[in-house]
DSSP file (Angstrom, degrees, kcal/mol; ACC not computed):
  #  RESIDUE AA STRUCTURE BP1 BP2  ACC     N-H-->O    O-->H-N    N-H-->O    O-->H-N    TCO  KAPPA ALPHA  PHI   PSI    X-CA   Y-CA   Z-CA
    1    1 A X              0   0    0      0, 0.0     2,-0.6     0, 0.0     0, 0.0   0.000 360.0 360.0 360.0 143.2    0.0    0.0    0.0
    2    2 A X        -     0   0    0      2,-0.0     2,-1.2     0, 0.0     0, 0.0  -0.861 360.0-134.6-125.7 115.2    1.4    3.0   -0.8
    3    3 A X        -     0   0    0     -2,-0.6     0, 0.0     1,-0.0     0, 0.0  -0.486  16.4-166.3 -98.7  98.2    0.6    6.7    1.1
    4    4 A X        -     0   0    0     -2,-1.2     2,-0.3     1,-0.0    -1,-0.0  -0.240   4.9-159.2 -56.9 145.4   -0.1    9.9   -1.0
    5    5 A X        -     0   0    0      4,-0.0     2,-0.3     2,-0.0    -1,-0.0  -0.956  20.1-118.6-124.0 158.3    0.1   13.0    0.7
    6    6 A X    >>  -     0   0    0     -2,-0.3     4,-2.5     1,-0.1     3,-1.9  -0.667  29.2-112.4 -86.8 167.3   -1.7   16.0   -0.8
    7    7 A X  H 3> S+     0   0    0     -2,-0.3     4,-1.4     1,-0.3    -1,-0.1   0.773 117.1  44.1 -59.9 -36.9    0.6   18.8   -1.6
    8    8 A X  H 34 S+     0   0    0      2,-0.2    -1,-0.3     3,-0.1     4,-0.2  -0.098 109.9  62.7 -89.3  16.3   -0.7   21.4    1.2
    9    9 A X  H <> S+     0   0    0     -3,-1.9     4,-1.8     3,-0.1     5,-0.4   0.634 109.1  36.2-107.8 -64.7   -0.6   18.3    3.7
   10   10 A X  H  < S+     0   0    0     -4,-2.5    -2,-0.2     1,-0.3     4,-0.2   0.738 116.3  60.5 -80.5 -15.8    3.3   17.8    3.4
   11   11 A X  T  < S+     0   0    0     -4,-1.4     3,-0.4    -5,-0.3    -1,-0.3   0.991 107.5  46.7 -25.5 -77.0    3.5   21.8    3.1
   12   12 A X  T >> S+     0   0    0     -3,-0.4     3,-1.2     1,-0.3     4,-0.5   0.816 110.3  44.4 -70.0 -27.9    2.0   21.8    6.3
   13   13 A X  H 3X S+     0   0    0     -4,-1.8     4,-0.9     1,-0.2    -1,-0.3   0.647 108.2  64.9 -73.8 -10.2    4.2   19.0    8.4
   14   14 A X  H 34 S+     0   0    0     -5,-0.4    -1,-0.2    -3,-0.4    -2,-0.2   0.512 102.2  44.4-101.3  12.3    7.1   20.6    7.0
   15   15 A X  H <> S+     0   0    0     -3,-1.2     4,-0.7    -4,-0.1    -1,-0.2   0.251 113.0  51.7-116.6  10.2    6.5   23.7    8.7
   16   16 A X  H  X S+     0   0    0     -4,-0.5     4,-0.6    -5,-0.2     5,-0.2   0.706 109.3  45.2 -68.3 -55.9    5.7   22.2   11.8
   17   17 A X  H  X S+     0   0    0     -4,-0.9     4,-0.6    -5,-0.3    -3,-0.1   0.725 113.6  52.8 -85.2  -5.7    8.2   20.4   12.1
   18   18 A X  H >> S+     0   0    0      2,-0.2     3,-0.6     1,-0.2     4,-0.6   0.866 109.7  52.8 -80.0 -54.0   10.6   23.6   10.9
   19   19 A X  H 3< S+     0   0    0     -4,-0.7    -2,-0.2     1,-0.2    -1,-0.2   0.448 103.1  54.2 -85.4  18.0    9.0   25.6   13.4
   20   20 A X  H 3< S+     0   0    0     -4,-0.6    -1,-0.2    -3,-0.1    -2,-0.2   0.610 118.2  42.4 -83.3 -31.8    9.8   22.9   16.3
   21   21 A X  H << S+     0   0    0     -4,-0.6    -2,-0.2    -3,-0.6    -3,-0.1   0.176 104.7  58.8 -56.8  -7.7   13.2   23.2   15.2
   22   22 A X  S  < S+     0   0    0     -4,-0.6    -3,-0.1     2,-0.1    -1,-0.1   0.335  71.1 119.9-156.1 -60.5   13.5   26.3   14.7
   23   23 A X        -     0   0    0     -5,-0.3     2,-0.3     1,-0.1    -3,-0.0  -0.294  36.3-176.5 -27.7 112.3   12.7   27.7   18.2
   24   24 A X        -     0   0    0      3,-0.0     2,-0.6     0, 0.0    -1,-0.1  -0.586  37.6 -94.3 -97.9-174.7   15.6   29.8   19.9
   25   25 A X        -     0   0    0     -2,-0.3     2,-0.7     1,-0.0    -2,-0.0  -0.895  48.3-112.1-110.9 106.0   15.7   31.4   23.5
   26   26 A X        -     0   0    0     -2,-0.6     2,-0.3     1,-0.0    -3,-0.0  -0.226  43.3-171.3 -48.6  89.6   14.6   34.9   23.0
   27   27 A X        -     0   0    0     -2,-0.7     2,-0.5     1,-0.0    -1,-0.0  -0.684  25.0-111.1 -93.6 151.9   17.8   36.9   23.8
   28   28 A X        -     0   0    0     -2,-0.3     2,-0.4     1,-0.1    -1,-0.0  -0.585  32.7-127.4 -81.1 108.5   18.0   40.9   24.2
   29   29 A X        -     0   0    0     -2,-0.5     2,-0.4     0, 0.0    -1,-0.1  -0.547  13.6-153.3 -27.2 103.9   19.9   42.4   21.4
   30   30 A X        -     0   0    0     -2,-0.4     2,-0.2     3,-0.0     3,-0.0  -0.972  18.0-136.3-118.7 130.9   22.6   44.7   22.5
   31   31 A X        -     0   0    0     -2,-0.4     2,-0.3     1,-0.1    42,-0.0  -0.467  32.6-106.3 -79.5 139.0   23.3   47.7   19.4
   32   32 A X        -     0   0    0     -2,-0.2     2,-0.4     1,-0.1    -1,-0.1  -0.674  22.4-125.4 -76.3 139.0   26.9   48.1   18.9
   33   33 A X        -     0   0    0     -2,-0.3     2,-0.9    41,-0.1    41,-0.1  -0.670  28.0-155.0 -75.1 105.1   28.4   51.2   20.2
   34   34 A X        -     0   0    0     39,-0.5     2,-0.3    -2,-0.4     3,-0.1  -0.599  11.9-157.3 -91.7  98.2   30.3   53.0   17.1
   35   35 A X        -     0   0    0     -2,-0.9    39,-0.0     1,-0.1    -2,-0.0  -0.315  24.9 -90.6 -82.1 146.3   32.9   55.1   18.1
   36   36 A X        -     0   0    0     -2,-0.3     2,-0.5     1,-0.1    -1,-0.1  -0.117  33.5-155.3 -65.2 131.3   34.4   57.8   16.3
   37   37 A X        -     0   0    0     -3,-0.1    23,-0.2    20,-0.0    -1,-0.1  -0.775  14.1-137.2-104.7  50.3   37.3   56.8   14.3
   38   38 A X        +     0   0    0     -2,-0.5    21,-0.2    21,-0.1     2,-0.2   0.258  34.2 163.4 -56.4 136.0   39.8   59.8   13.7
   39   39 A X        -     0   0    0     19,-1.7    20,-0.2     1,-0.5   123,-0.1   0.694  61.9 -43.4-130.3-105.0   40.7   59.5   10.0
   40   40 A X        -     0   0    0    121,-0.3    18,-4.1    18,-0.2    -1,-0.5  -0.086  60.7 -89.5 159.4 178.4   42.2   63.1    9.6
   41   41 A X  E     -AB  57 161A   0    120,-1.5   120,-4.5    16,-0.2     2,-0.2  -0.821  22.0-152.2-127.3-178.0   41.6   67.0   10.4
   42   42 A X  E     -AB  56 160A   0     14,-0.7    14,-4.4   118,-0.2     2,-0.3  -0.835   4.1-157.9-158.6 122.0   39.7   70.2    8.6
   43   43 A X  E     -AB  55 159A   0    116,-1.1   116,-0.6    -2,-0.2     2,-0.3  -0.964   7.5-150.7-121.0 111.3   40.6   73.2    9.0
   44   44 A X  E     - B   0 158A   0     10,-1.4     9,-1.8    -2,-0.3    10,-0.3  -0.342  22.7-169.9 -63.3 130.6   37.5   75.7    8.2
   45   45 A X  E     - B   0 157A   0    112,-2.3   112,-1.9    -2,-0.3     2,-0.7  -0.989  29.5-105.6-121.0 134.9   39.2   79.3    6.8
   46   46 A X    >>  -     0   0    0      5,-0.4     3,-2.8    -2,-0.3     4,-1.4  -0.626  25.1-139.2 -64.7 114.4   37.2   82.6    6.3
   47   47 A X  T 34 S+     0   0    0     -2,-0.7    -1,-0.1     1,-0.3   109,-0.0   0.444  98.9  45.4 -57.1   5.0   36.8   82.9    2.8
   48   48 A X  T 34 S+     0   0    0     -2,-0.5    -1,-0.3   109,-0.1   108,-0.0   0.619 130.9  15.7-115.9 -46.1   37.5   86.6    2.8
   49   49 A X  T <4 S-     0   0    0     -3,-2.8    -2,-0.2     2,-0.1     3,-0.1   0.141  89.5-123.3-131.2   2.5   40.7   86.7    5.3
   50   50 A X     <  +     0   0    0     -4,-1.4     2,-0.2     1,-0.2    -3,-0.1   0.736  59.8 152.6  26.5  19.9   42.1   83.1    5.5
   51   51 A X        -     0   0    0     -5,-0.4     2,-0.5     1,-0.1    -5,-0.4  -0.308  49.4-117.8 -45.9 122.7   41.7   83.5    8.8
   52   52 A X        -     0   0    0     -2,-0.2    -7,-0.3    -7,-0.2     3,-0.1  -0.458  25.4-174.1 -90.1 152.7   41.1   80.0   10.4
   53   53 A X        -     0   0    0     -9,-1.8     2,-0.2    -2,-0.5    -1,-0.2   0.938  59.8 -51.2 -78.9 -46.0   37.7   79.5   12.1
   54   54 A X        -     0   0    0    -10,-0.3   -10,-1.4     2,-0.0     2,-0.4  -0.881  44.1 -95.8 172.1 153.0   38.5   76.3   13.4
   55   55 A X  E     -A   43   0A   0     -2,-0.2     2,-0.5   -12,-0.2   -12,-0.2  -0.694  23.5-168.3-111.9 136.9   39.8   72.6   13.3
   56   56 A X  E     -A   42   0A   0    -14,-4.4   -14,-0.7    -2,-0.4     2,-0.3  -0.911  16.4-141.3-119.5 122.9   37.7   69.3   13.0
   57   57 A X  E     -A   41   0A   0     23,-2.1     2,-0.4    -2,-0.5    25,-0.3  -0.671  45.0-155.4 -46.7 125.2   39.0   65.4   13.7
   58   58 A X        -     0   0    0    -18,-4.1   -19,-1.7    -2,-0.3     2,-0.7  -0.978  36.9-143.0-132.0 152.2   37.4   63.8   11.1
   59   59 A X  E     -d   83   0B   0     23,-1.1    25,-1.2    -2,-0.4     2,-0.7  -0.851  32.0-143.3 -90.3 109.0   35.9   60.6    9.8
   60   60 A X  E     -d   84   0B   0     -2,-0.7     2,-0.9    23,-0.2     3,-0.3  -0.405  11.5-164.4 -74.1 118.7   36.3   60.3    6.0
   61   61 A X  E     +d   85   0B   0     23,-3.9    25,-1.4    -2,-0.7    -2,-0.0  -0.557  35.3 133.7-106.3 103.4   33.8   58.8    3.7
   62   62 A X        +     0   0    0     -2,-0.9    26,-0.1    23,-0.2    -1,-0.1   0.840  50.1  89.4 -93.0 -54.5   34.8   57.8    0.5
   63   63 A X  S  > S-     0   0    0     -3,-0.3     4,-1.3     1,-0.1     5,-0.1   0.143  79.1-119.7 -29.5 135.6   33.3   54.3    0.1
   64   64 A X  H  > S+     0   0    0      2,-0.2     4,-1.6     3,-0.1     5,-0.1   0.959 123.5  42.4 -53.1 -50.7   29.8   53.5   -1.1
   65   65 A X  H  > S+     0   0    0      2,-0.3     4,-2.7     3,-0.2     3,-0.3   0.879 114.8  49.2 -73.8 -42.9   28.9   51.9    2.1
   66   66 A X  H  > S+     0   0    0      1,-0.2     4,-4.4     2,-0.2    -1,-0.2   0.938 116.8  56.1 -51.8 -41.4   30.9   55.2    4.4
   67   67 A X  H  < S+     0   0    0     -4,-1.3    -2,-0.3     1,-0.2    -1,-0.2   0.805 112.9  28.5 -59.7 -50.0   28.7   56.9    1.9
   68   68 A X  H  < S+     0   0    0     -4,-1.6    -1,-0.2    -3,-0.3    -2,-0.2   0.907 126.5  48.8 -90.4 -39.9   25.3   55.4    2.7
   69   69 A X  H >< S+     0   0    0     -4,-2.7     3,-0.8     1,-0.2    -2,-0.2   0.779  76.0 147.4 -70.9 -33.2   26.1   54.9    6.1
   70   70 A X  T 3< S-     0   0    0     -4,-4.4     2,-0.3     1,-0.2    -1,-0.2  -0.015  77.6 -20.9  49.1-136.7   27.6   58.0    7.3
   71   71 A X  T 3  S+     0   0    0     12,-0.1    30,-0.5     2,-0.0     3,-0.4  -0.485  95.4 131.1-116.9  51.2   27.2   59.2   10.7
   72   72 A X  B <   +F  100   0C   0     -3,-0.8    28,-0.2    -2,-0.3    27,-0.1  -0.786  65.7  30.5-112.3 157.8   23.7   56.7   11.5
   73   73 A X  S    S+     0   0    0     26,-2.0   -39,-0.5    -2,-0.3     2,-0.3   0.476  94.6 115.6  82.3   5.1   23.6   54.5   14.9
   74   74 A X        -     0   0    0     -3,-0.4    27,-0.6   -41,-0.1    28,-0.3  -0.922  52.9-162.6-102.6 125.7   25.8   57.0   16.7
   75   75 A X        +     0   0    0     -2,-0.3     2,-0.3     1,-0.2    -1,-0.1   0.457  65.5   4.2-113.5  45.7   24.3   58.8   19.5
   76   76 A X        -     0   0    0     26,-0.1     2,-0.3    67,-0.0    -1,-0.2  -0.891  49.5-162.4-171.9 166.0   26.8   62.1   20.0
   77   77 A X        -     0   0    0     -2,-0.3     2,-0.1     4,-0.1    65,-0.0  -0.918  29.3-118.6-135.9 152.1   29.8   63.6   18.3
   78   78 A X    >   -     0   0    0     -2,-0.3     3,-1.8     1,-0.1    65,-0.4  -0.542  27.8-106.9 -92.2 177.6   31.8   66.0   20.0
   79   79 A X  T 3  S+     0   0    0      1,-0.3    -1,-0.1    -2,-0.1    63,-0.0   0.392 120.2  60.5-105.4  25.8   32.2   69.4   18.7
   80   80 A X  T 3  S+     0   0    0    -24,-0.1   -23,-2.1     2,-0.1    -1,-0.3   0.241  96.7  84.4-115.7  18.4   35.3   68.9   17.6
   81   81 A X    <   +     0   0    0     -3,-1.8    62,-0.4   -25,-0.2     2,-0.2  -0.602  38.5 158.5 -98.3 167.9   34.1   65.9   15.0
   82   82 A X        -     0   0    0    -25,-0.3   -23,-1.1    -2,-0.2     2,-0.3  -0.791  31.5-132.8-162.7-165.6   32.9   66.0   12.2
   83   83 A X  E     -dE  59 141B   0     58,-0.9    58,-2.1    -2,-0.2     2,-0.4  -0.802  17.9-159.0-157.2 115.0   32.6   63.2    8.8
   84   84 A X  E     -dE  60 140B   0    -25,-1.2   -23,-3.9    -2,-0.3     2,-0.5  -0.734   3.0-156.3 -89.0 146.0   33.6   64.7    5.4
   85   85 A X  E     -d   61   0B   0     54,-1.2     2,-0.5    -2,-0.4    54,-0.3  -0.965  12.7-161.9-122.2 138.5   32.0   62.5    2.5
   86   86 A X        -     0   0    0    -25,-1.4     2,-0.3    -2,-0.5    52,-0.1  -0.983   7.1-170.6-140.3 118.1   34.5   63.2   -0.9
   87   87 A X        -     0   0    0     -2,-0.5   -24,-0.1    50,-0.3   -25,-0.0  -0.720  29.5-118.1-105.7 150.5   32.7   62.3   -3.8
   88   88 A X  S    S+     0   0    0     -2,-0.3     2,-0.3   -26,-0.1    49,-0.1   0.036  88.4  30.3 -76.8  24.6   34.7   62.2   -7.1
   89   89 A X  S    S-     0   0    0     48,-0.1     2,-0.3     2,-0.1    -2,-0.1  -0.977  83.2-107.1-164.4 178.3   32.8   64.9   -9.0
   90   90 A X        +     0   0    0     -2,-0.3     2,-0.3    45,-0.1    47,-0.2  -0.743  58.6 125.2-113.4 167.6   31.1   67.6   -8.3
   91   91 A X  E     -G  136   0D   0     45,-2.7    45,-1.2    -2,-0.3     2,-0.2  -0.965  60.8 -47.5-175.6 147.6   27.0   67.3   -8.7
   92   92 A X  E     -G  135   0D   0     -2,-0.3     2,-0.3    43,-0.3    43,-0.2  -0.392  55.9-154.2 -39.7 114.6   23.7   67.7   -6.9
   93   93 A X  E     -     0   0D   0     41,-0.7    39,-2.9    -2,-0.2    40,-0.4  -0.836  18.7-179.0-101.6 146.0   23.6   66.3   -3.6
   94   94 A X  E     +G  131   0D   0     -2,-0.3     2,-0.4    37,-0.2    37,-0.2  -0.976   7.7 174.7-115.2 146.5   20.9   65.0   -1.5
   95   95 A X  E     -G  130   0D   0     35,-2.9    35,-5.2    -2,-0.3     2,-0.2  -0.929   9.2-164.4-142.4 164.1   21.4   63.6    2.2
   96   96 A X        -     0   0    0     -2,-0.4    31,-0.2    33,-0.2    33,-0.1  -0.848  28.0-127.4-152.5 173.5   18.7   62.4    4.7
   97   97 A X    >   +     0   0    0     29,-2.6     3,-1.8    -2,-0.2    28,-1.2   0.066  53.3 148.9-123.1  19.8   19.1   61.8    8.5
   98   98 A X  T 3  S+     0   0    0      1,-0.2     2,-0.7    27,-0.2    28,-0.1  -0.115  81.7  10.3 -40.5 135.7   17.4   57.8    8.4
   99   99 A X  T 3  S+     0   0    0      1,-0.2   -26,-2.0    26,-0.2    -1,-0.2   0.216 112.1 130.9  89.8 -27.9   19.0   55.5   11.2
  100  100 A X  B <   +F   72   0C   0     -3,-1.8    25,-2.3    -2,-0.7    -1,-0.2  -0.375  33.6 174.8 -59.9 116.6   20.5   59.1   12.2
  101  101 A X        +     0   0    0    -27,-0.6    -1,-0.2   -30,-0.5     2,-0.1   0.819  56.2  54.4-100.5 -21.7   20.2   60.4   16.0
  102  102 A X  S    S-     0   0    0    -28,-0.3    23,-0.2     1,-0.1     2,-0.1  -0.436  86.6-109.9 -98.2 168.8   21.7   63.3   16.8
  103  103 A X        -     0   0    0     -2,-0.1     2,-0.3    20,-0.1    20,-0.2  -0.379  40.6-174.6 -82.1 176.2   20.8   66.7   14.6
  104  104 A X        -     0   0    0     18,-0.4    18,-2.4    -2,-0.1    40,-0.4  -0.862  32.8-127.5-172.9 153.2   23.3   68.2   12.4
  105  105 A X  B     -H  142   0E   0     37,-1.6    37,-1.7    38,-1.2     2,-0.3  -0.818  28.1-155.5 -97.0 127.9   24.1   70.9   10.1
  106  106 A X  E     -I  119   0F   0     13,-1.7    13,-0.9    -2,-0.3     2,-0.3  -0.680  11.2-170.0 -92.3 170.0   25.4   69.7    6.4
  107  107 A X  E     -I  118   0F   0     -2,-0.3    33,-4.5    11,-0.2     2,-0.2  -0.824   8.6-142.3-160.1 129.5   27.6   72.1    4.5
  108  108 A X  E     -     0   0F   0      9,-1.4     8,-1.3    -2,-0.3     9,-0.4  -0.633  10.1-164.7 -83.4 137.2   28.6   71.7    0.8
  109  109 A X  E     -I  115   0F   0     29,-0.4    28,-4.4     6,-0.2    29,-0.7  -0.950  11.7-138.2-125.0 142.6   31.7   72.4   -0.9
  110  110 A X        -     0   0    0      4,-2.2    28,-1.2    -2,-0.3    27,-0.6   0.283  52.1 -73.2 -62.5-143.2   32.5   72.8   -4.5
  111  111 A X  S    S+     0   0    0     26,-0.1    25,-0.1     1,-0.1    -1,-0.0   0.900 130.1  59.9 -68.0 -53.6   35.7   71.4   -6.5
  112  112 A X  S    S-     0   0    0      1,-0.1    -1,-0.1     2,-0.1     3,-0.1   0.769 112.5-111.5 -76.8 -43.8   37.4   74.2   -4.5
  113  113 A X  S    S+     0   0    0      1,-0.2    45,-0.6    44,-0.1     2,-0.4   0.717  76.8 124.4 119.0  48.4   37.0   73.6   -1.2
  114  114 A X  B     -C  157   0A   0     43,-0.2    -4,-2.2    24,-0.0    43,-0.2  -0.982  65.9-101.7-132.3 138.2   34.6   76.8   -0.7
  115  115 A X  E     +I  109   0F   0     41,-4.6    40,-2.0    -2,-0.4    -6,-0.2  -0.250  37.5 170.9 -62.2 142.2   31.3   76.7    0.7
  116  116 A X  E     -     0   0F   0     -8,-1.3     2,-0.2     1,-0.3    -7,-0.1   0.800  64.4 -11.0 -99.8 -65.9   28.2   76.8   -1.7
  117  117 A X  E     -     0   0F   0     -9,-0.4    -9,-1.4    17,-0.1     2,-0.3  -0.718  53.7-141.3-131.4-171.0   25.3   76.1    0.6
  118  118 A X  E     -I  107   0F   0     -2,-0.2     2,-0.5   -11,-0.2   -11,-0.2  -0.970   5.4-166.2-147.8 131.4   24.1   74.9    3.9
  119  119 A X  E     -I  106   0F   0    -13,-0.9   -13,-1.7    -2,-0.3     2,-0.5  -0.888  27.9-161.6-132.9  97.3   21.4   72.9    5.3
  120  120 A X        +     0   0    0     -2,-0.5   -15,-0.3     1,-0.2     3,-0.1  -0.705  57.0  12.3 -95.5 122.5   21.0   73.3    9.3
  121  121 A X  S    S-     0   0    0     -2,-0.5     2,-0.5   -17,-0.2   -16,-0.3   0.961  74.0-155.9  92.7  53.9   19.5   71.5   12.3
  122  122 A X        -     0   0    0    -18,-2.4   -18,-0.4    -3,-0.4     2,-0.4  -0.585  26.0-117.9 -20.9  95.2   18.8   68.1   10.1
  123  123 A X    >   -     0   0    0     -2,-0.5     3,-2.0   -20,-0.2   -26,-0.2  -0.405  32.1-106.9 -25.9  97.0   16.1   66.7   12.1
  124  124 A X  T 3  S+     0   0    0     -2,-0.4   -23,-0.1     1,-0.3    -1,-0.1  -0.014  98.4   4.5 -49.8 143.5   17.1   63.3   13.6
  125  125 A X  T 3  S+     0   0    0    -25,-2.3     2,-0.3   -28,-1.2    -1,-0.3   0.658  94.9 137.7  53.9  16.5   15.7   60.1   12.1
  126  126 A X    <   -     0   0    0     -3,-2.0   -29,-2.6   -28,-0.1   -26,-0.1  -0.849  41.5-158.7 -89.7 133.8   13.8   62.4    9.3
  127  127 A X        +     0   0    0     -2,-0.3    -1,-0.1   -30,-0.2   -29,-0.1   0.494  51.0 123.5 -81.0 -17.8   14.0   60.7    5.7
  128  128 A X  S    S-     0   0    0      1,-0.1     2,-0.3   -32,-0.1   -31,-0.2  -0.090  71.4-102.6 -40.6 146.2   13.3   64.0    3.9
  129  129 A X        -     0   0    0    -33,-0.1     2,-0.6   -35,-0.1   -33,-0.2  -0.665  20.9-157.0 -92.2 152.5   15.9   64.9    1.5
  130  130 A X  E     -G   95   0D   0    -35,-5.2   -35,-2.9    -2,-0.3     2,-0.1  -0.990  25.5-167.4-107.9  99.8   18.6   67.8    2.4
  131  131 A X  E     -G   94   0D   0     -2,-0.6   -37,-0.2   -37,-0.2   -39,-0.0  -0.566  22.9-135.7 -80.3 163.8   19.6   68.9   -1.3
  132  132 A X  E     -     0   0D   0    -39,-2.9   -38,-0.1    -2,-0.1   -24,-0.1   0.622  23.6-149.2 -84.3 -10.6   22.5   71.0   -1.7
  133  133 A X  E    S+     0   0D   0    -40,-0.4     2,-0.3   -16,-0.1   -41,-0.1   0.477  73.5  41.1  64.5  22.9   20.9   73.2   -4.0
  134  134 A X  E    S-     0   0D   0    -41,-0.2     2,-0.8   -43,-0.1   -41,-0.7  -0.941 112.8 -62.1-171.3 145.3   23.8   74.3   -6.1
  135  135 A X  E     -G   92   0D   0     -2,-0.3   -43,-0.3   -43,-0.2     2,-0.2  -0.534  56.8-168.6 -50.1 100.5   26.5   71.8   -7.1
  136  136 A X  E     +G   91   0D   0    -45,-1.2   -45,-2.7    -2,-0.8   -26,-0.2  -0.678  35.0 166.0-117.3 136.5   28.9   69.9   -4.4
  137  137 A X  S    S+     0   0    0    -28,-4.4   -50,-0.3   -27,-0.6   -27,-0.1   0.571  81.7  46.7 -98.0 -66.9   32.0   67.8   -4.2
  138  138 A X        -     0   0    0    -28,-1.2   -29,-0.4   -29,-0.7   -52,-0.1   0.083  55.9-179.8 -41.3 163.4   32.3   68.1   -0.3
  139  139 A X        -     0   0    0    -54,-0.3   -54,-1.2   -31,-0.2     2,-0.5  -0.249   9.6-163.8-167.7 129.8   29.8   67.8    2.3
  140  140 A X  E     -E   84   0B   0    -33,-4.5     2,-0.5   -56,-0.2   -56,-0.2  -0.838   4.9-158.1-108.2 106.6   30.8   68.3    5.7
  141  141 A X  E     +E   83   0B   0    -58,-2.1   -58,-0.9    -2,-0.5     2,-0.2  -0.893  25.4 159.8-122.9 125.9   28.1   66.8    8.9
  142  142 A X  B     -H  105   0E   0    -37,-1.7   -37,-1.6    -2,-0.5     4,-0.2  -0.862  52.2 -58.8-120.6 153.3   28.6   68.5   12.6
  143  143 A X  S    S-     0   0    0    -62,-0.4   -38,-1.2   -65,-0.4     3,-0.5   0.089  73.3 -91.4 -13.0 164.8   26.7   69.0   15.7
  144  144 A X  S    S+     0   0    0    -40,-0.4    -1,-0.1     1,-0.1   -24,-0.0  -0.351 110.7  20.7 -95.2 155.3   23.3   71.0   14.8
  145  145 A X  S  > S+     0   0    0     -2,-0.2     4,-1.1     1,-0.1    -1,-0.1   0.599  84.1 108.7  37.9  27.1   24.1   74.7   15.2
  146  146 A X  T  4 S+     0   0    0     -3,-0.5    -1,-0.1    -4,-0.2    -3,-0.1   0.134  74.4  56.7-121.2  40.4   27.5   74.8   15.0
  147  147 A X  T  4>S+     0   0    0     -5,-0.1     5,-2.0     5,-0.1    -1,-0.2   0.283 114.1  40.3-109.9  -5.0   27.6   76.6   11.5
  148  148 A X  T >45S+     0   0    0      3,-0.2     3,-3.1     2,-0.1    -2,-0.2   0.763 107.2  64.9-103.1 -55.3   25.5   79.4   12.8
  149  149 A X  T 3<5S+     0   0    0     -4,-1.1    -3,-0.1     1,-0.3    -2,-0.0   0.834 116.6  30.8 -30.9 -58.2   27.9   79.0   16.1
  150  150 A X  T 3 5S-     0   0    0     -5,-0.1    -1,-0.3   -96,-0.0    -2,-0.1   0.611 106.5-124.2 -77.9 -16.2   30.9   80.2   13.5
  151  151 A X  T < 5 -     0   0    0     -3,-3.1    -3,-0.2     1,-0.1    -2,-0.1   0.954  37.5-165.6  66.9  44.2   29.2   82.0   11.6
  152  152 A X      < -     0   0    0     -5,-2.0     2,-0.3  -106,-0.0    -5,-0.1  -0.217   7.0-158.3 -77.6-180.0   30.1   80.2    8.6
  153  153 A X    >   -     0   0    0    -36,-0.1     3,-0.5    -3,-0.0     2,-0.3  -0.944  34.0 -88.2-158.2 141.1   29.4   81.8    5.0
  154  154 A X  T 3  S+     0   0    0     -2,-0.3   -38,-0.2     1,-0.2     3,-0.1  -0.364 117.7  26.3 -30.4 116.2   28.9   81.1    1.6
  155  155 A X  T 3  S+     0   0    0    -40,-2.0    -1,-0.2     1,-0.4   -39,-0.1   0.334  82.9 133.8  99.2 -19.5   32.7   81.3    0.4
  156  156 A X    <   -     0   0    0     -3,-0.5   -41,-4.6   -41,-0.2    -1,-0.4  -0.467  51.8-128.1 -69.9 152.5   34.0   80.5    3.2
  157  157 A X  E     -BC  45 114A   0   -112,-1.9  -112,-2.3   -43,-0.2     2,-0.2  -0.799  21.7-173.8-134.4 151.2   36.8   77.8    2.8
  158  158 A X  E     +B   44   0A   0    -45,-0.6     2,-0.3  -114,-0.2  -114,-0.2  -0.896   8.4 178.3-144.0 146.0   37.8   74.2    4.3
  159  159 A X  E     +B   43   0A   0   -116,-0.6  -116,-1.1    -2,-0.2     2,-0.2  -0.945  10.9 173.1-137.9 134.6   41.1   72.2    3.5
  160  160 A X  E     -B   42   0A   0     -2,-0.3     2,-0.3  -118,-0.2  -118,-0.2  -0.595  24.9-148.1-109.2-170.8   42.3   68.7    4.9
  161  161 A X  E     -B   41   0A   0   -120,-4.5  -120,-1.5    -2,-0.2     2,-0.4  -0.943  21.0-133.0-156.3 160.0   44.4   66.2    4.9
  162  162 A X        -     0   0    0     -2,-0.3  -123,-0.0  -122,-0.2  -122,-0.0  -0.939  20.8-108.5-120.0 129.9   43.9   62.3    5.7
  163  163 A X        -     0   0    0     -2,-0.4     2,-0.4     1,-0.1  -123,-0.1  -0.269  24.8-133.7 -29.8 140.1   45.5   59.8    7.7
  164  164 A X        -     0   0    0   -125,-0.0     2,-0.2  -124,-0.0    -1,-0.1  -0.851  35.5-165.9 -79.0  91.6   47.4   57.2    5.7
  165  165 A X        -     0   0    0     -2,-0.4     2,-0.3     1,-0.1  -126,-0.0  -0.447  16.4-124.1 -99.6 148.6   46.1   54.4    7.5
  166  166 A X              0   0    0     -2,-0.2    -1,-0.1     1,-0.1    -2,-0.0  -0.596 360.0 360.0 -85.8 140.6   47.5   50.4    7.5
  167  167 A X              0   0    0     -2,-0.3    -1,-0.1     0, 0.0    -2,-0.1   0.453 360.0 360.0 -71.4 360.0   45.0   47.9    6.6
């Protein structure tokens, strides 16, 4: 004698018997803590005077993934960090603050390393897009209010330099 099963029978014992299997012991997630990585400094200049305003430790993003990921899961920066993203051309940018906790002021740079625009107080954990509204290479994310704090400007100018770090 020989025992057919219907198709939605052996469906269903094989997800029985997956979900006896299957079972874990509900453990509590703990988020990894990222901490900020010094990859180089930034020195902000007044585009008028080369006067410097002031000098940032930074995290570089270059990467597709530095790129998408930024500065999300963190929750503070000090106010002497910062995260430059260096794109290879210059272009219309958009950023949003997903996964993002803290607020932050973006600022855009052209080719030249002078600011073009500014987008301030980034709402944590808002998807909206932040365009640059003008064409950007640069785009430089700090604490919320610390481009009004300097009194940064259109024209006003940023140069760095990066770690050469061993793999």
């Amino acid at each position: 004698m020989k025992l057919f099963l219907k198709p939605y029978t052996l469906i269903l014992i094989v997800l029985i018997a997956f979900s006896f299997t299957s079972c874990k012991e509900d453990k509590a997630i703990t988020p990894v803590k990222i901490e900020f990585k010094k990859e180089g400094e930034l020195t902000l200049f007044k585009g008028t005077t080369d006067t410097i305003i002031k000098v940032f430790n930074i995290e570089v993003a270059k990467t597709d993934y530095e790129i998408q990921t930024g500065l999300m899961y963190r929750d503070s920066m000090k106010d002497n960090q910062g995260m430059l993203f260096v794109f290879p051309e210059v272009r219309q940018r958009s950023f949003y603050m997903k996964n993002t906790r803290m607020p932050l002021d973006l600022i855009f740079f052209d080719h030249n390393k002078r600011i073009v625009s500014f987008q301030e107080n980034a709402k944590p954990m808002d998807e909206s897009g932040l365009p640059s509204n003008t064409p950007a290479q640069f785009v430089l994310e700090l604490n919320a209010g610390m481009a009004q704090k300097l009194l940064l400007d259109v024209g006003d100018k940023m140069d760095y330099f990066e770690y050469i770090l061993e793999k």
